[in-house]
N, CA, C and O atoms as CSV, one atom per row, in Angstrom:
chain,resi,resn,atom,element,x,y,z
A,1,UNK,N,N,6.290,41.629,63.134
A,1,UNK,CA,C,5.145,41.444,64.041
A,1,UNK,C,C,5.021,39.958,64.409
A,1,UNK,O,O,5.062,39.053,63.575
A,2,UNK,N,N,4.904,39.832,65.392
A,2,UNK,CA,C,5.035,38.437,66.364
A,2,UNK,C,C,3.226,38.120,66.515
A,2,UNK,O,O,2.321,38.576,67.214
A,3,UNK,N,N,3.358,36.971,65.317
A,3,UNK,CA,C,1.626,36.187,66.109
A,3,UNK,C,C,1.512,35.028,66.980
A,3,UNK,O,O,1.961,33.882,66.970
A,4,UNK,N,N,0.496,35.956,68.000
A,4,UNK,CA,C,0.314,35.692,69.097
A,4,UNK,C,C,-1.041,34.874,69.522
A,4,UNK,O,O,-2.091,35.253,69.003
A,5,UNK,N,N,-1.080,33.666,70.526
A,5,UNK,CA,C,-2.820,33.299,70.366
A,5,UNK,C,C,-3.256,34.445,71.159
A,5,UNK,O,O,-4.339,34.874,70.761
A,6,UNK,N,N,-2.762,35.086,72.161
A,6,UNK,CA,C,-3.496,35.952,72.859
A,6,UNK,C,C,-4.722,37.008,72.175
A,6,UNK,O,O,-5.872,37.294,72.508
A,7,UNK,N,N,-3.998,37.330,71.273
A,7,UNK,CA,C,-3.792,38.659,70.361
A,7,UNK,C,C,-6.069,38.368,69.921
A,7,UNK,O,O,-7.121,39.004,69.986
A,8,UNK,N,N,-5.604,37.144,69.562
A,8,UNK,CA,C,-7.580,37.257,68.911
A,8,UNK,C,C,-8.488,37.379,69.964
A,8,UNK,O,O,-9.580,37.903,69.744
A,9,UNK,N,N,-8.030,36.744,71.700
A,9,UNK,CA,C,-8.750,37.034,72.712
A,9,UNK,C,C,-8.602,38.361,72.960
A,9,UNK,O,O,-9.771,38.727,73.086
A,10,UNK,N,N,-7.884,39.358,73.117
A,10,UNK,CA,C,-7.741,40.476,73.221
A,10,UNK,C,C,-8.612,41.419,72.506
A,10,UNK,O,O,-9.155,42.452,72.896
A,11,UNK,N,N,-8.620,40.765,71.260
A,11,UNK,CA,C,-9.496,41.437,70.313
A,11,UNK,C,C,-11.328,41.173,70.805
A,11,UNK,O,O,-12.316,41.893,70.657
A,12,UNK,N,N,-11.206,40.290,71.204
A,12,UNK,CA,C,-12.625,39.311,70.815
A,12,UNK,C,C,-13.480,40.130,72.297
A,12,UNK,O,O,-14.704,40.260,72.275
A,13,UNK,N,N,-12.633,40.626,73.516
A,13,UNK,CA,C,-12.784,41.207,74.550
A,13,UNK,C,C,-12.962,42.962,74.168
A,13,UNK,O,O,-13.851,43.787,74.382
A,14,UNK,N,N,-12.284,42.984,73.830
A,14,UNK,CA,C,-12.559,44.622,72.818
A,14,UNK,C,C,-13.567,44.732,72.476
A,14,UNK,O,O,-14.418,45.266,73.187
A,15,UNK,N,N,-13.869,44.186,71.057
A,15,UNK,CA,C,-14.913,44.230,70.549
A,15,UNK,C,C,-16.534,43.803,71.567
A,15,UNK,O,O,-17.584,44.440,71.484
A,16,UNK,N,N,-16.339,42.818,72.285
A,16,UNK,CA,C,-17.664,42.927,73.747
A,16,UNK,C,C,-17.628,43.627,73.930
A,16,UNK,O,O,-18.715,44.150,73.684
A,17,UNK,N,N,-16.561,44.680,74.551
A,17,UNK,CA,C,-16.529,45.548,75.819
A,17,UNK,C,C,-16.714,46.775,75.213
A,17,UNK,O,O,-17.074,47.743,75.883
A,18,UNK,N,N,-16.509,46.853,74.003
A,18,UNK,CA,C,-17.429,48.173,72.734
A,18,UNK,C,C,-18.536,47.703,73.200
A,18,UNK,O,O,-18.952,47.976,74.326
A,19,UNK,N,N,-19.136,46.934,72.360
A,19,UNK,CA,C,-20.355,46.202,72.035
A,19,UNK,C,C,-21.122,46.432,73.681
A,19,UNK,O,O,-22.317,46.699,73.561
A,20,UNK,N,N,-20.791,46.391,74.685
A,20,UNK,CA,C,-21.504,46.431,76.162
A,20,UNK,C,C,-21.365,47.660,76.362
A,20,UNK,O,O,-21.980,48.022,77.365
A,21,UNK,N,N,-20.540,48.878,75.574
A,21,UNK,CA,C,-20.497,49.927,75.932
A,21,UNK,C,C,-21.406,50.464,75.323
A,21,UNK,O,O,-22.114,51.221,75.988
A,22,UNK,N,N,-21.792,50.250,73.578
A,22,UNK,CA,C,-22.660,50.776,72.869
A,22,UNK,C,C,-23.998,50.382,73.507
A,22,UNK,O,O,-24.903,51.214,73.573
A,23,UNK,N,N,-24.180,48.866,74.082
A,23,UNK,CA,C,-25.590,48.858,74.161
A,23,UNK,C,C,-26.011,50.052,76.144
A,23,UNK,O,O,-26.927,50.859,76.299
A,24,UNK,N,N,-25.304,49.778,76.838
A,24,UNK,CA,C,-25.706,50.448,77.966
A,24,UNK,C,C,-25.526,52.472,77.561
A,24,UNK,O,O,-25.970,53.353,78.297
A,25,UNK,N,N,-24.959,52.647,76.564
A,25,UNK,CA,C,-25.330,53.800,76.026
A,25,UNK,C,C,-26.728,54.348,75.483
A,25,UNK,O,O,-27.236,55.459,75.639
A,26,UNK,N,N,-27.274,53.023,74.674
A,26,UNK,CA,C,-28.645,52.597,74.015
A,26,UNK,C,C,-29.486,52.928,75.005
A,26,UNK,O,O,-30.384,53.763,74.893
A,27,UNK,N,N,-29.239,52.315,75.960
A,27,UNK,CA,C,-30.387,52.023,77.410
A,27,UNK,C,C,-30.147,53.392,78.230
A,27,UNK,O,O,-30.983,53.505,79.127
A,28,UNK,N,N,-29.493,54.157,78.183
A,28,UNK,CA,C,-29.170,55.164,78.710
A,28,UNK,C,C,-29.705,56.354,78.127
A,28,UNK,O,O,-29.786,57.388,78.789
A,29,UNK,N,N,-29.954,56.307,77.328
A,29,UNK,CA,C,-30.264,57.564,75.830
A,29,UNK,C,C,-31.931,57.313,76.097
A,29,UNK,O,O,-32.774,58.179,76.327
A,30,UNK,N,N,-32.100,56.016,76.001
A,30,UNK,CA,C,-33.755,55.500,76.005
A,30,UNK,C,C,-35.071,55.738,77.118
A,30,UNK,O,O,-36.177,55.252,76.880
């Protein structure tokens, strides 16, 4: 496995783009 700098932005965008999915789910349910 090849480390990459990309690799933690990739992650770090994931985890927002959960995180913006869970909350407009929140607001949606509400």
């Amino acid at each position: 496995m090849l480390s990459s700098p990309i690799l933690p932005i990739q992650e770090m965008i994931l985890h927002y783009f959960y995180r913006s999915r869970l909350l407009v789910s929140l607001i949606s349910r509400l």
